[in-house]
RODO-2510 file (C-alpha; in nm, 4 decimals, decimal comma):
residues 225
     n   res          X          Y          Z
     1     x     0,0000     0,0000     0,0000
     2     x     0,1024     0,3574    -0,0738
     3     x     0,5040     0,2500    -0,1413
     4     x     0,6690    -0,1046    -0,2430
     5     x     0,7634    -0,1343     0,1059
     6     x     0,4267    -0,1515     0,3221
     7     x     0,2760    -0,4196     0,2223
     8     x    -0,0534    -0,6048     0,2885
     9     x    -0,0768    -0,8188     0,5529
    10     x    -0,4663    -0,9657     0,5362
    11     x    -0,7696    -1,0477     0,3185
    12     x    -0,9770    -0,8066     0,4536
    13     x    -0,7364    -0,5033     0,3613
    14     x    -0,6896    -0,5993     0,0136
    15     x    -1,0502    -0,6238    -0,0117
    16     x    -1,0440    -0,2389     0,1465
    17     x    -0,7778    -0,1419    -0,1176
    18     x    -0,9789    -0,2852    -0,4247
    19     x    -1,2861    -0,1237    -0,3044
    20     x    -1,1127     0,1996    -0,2767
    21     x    -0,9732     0,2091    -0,5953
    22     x    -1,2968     0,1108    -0,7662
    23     x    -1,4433     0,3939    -0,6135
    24     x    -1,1960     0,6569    -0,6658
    25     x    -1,2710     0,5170    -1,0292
    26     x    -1,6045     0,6732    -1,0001
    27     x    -1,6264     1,0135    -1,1751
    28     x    -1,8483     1,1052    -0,9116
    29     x    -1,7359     1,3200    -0,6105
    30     x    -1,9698     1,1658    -0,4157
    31     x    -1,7858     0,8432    -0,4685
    32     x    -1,4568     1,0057    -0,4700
    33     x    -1,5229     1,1333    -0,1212
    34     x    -1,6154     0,7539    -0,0078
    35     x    -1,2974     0,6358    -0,1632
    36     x    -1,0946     0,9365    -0,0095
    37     x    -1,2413     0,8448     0,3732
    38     x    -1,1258     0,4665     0,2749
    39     x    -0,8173     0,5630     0,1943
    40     x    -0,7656     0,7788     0,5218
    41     x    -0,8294     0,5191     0,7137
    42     x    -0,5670     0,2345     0,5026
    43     x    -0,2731     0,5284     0,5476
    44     x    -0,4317     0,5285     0,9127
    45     x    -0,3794     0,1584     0,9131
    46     x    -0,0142     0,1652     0,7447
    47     x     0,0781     0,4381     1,0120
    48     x    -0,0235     0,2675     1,3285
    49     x     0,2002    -0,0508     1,2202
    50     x     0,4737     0,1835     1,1045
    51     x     0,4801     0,4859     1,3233
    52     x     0,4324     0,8589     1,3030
    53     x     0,7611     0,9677     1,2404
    54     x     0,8428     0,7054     0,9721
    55     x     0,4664     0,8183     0,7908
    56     x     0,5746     1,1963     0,7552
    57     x     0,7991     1,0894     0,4696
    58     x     0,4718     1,0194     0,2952
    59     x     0,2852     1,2984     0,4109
    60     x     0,1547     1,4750     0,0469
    61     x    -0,0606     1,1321     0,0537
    62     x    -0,2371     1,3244     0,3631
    63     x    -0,2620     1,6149     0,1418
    64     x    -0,3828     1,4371    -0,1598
    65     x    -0,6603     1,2680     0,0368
    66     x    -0,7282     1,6205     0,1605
    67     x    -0,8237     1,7507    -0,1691
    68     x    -1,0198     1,4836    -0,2684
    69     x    -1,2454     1,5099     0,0349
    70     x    -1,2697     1,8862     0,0395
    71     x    -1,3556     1,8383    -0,3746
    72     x    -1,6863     2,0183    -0,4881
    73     x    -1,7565     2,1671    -0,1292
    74     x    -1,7137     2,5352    -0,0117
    75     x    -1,3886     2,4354     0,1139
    76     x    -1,2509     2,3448    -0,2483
    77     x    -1,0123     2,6323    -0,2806
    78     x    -0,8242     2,5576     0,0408
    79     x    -0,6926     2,2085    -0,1249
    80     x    -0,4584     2,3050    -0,3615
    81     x    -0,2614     2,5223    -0,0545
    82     x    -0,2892     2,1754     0,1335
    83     x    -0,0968     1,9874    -0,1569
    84     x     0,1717     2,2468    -0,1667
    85     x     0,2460     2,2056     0,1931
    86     x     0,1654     1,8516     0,2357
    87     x     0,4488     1,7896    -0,0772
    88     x     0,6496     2,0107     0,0812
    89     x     0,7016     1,9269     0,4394
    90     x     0,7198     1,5692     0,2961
    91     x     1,0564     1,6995     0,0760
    92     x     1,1772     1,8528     0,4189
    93     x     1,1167     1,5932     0,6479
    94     x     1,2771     1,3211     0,4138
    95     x     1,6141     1,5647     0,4090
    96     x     1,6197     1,5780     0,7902
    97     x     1,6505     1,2136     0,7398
    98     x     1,9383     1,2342     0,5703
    99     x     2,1102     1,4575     0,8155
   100     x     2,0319     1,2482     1,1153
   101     x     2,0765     0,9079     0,9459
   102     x     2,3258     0,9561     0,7057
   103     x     2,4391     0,5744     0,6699
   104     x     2,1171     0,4942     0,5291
   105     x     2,1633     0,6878     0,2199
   106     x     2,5392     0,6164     0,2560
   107     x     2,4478     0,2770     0,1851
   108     x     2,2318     0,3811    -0,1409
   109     x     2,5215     0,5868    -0,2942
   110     x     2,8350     0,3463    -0,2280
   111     x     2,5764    -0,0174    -0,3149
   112     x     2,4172     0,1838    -0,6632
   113     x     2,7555     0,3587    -0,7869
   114     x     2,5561     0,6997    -0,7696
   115     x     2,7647     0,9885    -0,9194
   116     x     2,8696     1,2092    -0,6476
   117     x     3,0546     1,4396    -0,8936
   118     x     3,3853     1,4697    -0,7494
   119     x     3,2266     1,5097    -0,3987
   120     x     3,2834     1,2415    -0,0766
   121     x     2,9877     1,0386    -0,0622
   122     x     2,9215     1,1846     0,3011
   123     x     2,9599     1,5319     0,1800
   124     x     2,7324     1,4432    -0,1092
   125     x     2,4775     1,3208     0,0635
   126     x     2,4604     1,6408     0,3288
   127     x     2,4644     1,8836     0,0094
   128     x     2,1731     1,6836    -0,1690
   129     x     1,9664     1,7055     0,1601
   130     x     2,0456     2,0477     0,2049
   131     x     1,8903     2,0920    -0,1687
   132     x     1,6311     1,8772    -0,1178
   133     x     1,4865     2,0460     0,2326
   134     x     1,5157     2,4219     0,0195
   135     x     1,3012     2,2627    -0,2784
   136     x     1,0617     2,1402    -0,0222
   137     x     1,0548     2,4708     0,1355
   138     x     1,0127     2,6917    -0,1328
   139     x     0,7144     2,4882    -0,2692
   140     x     0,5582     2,5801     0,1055
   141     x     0,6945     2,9273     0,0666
   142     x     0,5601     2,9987    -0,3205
   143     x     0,8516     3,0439    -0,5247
   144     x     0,9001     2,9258    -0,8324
   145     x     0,6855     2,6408    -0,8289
   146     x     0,6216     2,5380    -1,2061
   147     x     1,0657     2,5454    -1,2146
   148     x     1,0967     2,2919    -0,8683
   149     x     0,7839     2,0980    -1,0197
   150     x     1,0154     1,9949    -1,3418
   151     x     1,3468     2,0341    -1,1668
   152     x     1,2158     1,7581    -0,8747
   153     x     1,0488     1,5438    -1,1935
   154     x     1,3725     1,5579    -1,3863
   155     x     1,5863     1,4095    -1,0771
   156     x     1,3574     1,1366    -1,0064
   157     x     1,3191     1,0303    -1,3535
   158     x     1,6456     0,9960    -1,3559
   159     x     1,6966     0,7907    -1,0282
   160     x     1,4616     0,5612    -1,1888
   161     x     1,7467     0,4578    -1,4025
   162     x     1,9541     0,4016    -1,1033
   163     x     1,6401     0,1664    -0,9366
   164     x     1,4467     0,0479    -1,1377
   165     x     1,0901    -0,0491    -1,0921
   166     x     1,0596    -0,0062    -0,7314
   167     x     1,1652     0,3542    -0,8186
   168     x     0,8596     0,4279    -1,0508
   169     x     0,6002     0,2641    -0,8085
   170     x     0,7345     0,4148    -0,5070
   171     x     0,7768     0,7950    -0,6718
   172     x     0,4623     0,7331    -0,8743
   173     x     0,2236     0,9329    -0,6691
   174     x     0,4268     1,2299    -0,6156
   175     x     0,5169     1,2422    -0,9861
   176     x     0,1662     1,2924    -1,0331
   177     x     0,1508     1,5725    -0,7901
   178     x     0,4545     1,7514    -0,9467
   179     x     0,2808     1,7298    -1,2723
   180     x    -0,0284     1,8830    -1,1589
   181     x     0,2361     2,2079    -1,0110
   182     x     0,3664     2,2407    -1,3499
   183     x     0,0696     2,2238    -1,5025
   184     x    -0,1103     2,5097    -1,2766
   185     x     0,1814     2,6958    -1,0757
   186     x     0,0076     2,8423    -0,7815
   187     x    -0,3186     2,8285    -0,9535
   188     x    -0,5795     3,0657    -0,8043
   189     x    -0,4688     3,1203    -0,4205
   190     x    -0,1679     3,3671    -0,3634
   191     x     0,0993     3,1828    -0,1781
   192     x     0,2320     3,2586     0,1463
   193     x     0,5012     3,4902     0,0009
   194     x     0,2875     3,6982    -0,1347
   195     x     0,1506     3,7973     0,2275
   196     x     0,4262     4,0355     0,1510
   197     x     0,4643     4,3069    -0,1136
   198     x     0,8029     4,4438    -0,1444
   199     x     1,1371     4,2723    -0,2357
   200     x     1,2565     4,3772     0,1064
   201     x     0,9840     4,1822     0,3150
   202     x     0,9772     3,9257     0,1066
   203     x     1,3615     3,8070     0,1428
   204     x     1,3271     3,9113     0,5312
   205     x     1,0178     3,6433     0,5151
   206     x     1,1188     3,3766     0,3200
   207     x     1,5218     3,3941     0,5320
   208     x     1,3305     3,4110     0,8622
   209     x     1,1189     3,1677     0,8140
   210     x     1,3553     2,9444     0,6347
   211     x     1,5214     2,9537     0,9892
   212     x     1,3035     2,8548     1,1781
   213     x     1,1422     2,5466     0,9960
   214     x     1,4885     2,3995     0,9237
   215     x     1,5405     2,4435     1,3577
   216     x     1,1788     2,3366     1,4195
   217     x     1,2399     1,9865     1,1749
   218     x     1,6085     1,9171     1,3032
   219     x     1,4565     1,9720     1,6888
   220     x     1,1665     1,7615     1,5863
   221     x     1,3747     1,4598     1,4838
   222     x     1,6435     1,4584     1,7166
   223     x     1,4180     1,5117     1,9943
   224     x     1,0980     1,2943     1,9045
   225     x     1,1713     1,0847     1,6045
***
């Protein structure tokens, strides 16, 4: 369910995860809500044998199940926000990762031959975290959204090559999401950034800011996770 690595342990949740696809089939939002509120309760499921803290790497599935319940209500235009941050904080939360447990993607780079271009694979790995926590930031943020849309979809396509299959299953939701940003941009809300309206406050916003969720995720995971 949701990734190649959770996978289903009884009859009666397969029969949950046919139903919910059939219904999220349905080009009915009535039936798209009903297959939304199933599929709450399966990442429910996945999360209570799997933990909290190991669930926020998937986190834009809590966003994507967010717009599809809040579909054709008065609430509508609040769901495309939720998918920016939900895709987001997901991005960030997976760098932290790689900052506090660096031997995991160690592992990854040394076992797959991944080209560190000229860098030590420890280094490497710190710098592409660092990169990948401002991507998921600036998608939170507002900034350039359509560009980190096709930037994001460009590097994993091309980790697919590196992995395979398992790559384009486990990447295949969020592919779709990153499609939908290129396609739209910020759409029709006006993104946090543009709370501000000068250069000047924007740069003080997006620095301070920056700040503090980088401190808030790095206290979050050394302290709690």
């Amino acid at each position: 369910m949701f990734t190649p690595e959770f996978h289903i342990g009884s009859t009666f949740v397969t029969i949950l995860v046919w139903i919910t696809i059939g219904l999220l089939l349905i080009p009915h939002h009535i039936f798209t809500k009903l297959g939304a509120v199933l599929l709450l309760g399966l990442f429910i499921h996945v999360t209570m044998n799997n933990g909290i803290f190991h669930m926020l790497d998937y986190g834009f599935y809590v966003a994507i199940i967010g717009v599809l319940l809040v579909g054709n209500t008065r609430f509508e235009k609040i769901g495309f926000p939720f998918l920016y941050l939900g895709t987001g904080l997901s991005l960030c939360w997976v760098a932290v990762e790689k900052w506090v447990y660096p031997t995991m993607s160690l592992d990854i780079v040394v076992n797959h031959h991944v080209p560190t271009f000229g860098f030590a694979p420890a280094a490497f790995i710190v710098m592409a975290a660092f990169i990948e926590f401002i991507v998921g930031y600036l998608l939170v943020v507002g900034i350039l959204n359509r560009v980190l849309g096709f930037v994001v979809t460009v590097i994993f396509i091309m980790t697919t090559m590196l992995f395979g299959m398992t790559e384009i299953i486990g990447h295949f939701m969020i592919h779709i999401v990153l499609i939908i940003f290129i396609i739209e941009g910020v759409s029709f809300y006006n993104p946090p950034i543009k709370m501000h309206n000068t250069r000047i406050d924007q740069f003080i916003f997006v620095f301070l800011n920056f700040i503090f969720v980088l401190s808030a995720f790095v206290l979050i995971y050394y302290r709690f996770a």
